[in-house]
Structures are given as C-alpha cells and as structure tokens.
N, C-alpha and C positions, 0 to 999 in steps of 0.2 A: 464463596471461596476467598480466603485472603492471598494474594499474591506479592511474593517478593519483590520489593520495589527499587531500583536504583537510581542515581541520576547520572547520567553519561553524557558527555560529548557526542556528536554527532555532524560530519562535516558536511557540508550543502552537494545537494542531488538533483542533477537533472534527469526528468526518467522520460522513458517514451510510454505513453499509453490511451485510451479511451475512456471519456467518464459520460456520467449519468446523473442527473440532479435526483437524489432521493428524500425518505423522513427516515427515523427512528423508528417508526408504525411499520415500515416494507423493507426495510433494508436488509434484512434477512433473507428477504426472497429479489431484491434487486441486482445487489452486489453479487450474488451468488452469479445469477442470470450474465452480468456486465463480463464476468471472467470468464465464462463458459464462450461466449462473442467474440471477445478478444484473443483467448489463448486458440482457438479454431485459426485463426487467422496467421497467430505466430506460426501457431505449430507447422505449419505448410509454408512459411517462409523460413525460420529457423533450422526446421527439422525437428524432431520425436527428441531430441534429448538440449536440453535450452540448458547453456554454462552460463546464466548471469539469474541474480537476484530478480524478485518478483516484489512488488508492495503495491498495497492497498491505502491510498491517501485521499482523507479525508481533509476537505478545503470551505468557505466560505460557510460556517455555521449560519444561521438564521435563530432569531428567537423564535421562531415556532418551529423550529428541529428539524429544520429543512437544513440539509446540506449538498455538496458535489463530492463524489466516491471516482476514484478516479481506481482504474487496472493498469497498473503500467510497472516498464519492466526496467532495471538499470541498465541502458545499449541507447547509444544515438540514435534521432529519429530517422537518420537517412539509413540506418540497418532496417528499419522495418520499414521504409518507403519504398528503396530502390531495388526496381529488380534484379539491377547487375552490381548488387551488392554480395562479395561471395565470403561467407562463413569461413572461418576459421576452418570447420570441421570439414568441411569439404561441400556440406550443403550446399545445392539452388535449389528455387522452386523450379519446376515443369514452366510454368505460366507466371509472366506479371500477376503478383496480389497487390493491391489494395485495400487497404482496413480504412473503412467510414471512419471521419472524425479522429484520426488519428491527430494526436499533439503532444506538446511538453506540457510537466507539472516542474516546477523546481520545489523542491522542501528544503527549508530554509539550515544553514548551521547554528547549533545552538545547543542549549542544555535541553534534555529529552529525561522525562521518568520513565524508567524500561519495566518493562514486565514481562517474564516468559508465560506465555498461553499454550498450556497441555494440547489444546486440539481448540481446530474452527470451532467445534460447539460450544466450549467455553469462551468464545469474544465478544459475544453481550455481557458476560459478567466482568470481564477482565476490563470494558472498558468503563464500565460504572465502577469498579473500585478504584480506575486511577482517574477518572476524572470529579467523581466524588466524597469515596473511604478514601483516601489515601491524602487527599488534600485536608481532609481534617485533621489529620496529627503531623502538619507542617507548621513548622514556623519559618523554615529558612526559605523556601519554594512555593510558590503559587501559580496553577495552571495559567498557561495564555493564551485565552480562547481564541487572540487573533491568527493564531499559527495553525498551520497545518497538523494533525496527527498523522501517523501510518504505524500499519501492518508490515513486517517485513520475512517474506518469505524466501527462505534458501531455493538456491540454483535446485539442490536436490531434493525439494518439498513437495509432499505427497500427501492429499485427505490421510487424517487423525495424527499427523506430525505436529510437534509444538512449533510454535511459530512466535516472532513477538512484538510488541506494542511498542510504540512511542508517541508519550503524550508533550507539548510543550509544555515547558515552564520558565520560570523566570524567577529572581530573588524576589524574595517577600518585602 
C-alpha cells in the first residue's frame, strides 16, 4: 500500500508508560501483549473512558532489529503513580494500583514524516513504506534512525480506527 506522506512539526512529549525490549520477528505479538498489561492497569486507575492520547514509541534501534516499544499515554507520571491522585472526571481507584516498571519516554521535537494507518493491521506495512519506499523518492529528507519513531493513538481510539505514524527525519 502506498501512503500519503507529510512532513510535520511535531513538539517534544513526555508520556507516561511501560516498555518491553522486543525484534521485528515478535513484535506483532509483543506490543500487542505490552498494551493489553498496561492499559488493564490504566483502566482501574483512570477509569473506562481515558481523555488523553495514547502512543506507541519506538526507541533504541539495534542493527539486529532489536529494539524498546514502549505503551505509554500523554498524562504525568504522578497521574498514574499516585493513588490520591483524583481525575478530572471524577474517578479514584477502590485500592492503591501500581503498574510494574512504570516511567517516562520523552520524544523528541522535530520534523516527523506522518502517515495515516487505516487500521493496526496495516502498521507492518506502513512502517516499511516510510522507513523505506518513501525515503527513496527524497531528496530533501532523510530518515534519523537515532530518533525515536511512534504510533499515535487518539483519546477516542478503538481496534480498526486509523491511527498514525511518525517517523524522524532530518534534511538531506
């Protein structure tokens, strides 16, 4: 699939979330895994209806395609740490939660190639076209493999919602 590609601004993000060192070979079935752990967790601290963005940040490539996927959500991390932390909405949890491994990811500010993804199942392809169809027919842009990519999933994102990409880059 080709995808329309932009290049956008993007201002730096501290998110709260839990990652997981995975490859290209599992990630399919990791990431999946990591959000199902994490959002269990929110959800009983937050509450069933969550008002802030969601993304999926990828960090620390490796030449053997190992990389950290991180779940985390745009909200400070003392909203999901503390229990006498009180929601907006009116939410507490019943009980102190704690989430293992909870931290910050920052993603950096910068120029981002955006792509909108029809659905989760198309984000293996989405990110091979813009990490490598798409950087073919650059001259002015060239990917930054030292940068973080992410996923960014709306406050109101639901499996088979488009969701979208941002890959870095940098002038050529």
């Amino acid at each position: 699939m080709v995808y329309d590609v932009v290049v956008a601004e993007h201002p730096r993000k501290r998110l709260t979330g839990i990652c997981a060192r995975t490859s290209m070979a599992t990630s399919m079935e990791d990431c999946p895994a990591l959000w199902e752990e994490f959002m269990i967790s929110v959800t009983a601290i937050l509450g069933p209806h969550r008002d802030c963005n969601a993304y999926g940040v990828s960090t620390d490539a490796a030449e053997d395609m190992t990389f950290t996927y991180w779940a985390a959500l745009d909200v400070p991390f003392d909203m999901l740490q503390s229990p006498n932390y009180v929601v907006t909405s009116g939410w507490r949890p019943l009980v102190p939660i704690r989430i293992e491994g909870l931290s910050v990811v920052d993603v950096r500010a910068g120029l981002y190639a955006v792509a909108t993804v029809p659905s989760l199942a198309a984000l293996p392809g989405a990110y091979g076209h813009l990490y490598d169809a798409w950087p073919k027919t650059q001259t002015k842009y060239a990917v930054d493999f030292n940068a973080p990519s992410f996923e960014l999933y709306p406050a109101a994102w639901r499996d088979g919602d488009p969701l979208r990409l941002f890959v870095p880059v940098r002038l050529a």
